[in-house]
N, C-alpha and C positions, 0 to 999 in steps of 0.2 A: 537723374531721377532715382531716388530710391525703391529698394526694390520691394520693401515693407511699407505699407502703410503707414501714419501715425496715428494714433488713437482718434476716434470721435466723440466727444468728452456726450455731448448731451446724450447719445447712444449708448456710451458705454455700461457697465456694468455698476452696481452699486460698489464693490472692492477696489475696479479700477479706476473708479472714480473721485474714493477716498483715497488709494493710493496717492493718484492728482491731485488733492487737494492737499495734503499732506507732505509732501515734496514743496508745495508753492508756498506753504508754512514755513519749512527749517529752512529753503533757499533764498526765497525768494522771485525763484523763476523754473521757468521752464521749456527745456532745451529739443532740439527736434527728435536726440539721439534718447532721451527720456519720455517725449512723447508713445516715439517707437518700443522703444521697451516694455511701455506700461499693458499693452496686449497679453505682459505675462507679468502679473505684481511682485514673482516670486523671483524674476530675474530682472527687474526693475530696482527689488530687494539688495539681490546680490550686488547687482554696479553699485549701487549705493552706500558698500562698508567704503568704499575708496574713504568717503567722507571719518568713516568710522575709524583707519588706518592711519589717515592725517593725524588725529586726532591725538592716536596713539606717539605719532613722532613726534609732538610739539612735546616740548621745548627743543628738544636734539634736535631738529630740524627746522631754519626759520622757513617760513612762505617762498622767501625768493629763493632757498635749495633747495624745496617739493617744486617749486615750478620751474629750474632750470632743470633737475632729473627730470619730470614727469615731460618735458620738452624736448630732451635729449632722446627720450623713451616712443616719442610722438614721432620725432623726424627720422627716428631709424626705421619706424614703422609706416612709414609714409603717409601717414594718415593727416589730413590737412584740416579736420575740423578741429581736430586734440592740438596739434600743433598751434593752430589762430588763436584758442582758447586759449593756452600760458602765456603767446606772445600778447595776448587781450591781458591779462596778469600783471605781466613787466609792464609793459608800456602804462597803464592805470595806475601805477606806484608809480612812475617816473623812468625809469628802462627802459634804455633802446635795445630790443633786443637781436639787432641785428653787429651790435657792437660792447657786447659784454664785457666790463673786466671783469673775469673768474676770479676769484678767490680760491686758492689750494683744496680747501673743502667742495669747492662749487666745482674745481675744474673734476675731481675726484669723482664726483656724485655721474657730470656727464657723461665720464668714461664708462663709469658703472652701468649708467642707462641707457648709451650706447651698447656694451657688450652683450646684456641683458638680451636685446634683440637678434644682435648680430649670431651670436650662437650662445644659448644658453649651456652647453658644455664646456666651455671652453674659456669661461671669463680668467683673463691674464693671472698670473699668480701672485704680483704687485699691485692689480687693484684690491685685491683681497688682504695682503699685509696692512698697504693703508687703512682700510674699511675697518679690521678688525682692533688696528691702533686707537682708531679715531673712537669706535663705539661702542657699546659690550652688547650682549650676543638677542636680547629682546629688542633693541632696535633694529639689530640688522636681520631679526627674522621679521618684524613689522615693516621695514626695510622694502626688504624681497617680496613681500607678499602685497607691501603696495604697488610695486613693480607689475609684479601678474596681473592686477586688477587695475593699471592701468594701461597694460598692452593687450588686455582684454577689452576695452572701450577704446581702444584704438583700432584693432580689430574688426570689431562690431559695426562701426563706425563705416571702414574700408568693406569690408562684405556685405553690408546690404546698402552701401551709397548711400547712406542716411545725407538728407538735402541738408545741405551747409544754411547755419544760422543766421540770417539778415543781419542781425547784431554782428555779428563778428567780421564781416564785410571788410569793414576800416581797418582791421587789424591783420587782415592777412598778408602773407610775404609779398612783397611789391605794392600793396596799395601806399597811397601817397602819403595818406597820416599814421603808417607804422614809422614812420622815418622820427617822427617827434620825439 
């Protein structure tokens, strides 16, 4: 059980309520870890450049290597709603993601967002060759900083127990229609 409330929308606040209404415009929905959030618009704000970061790596970056890093990034972090959420990603494309073939860039991007967690001092000196071959230096700082903001909602997520998404149920490790 979470240890934060989520928002009570007809309660709420006229800001946090446009917040809400607002998010359910550019998404389309609305998540428990965004309900929770919305308590502070300004930090409902912040998790939501992720979207703005994306943004910034598209084209250098397709969908399924933001969602094998931001996945890589998830399961180092152990966070199981972020983790459901890209495997809900792959699998909705077509992706088993319990049996990926990586691609050199996709294996690359993993290590990345595996080390990223495991010690941010310390990422290997060859994932860094590769990264700085493969990209020039405004991706890989939009890169890194999509990294932070999303082991920051991975986090978040993990410290206050935010209650896992009914939606994303089907899609977690071991349910029976992740296997599809």
């Amino acid at each position: 059980m979470s240890h934060l409330p989520q928002i009570d929308y007809d309660n709420a606040s006229e800001e946090v309520r446009a917040a809400h209404d607002e998010e359910v415009r550019l998404r389309g929905r609305m998540t428990n870890m965004k309900r929770t959030l919305l308590h502070s618009p300004a930090a409902h704000r912040i998790y939501a450049e992720w979207f703005t970061l994306r943004a910034e790596l598209d084209p250098a970056l397709s969908d399924r290597e933001i969602w094998i890093f931001s996945h890589a990034i998830s399961k180092a972090a152990k966070s199981k709603i972020a983790i459901t959420f890209f495997r809900r990603a792959l699998i909705n494309k077509g992706y088993n993601p319990d049996a990926l073939e990586l691609t050199e860039e996709e294996l690359l991007l993993k290590r990345f967002g595996t080390a990223i967690v495991a010690d941010s001092n310390a990422i290997p000196a060859d994932i860094w060759v590769e990264l700085k071959a493969r990209y020039e230096a405004k991706v890989l700082v939009d890169l890194v900083a999509f990294a932070g903001i999303m082991l920051a909602t991975a986090m978040f997520n993990n410290v206050v127990a935010v209650d896992f998404d009914p939606e994303l149920e089907a899609f977690a490790e071991g349910a029976s229609s992740s296997a599809s």
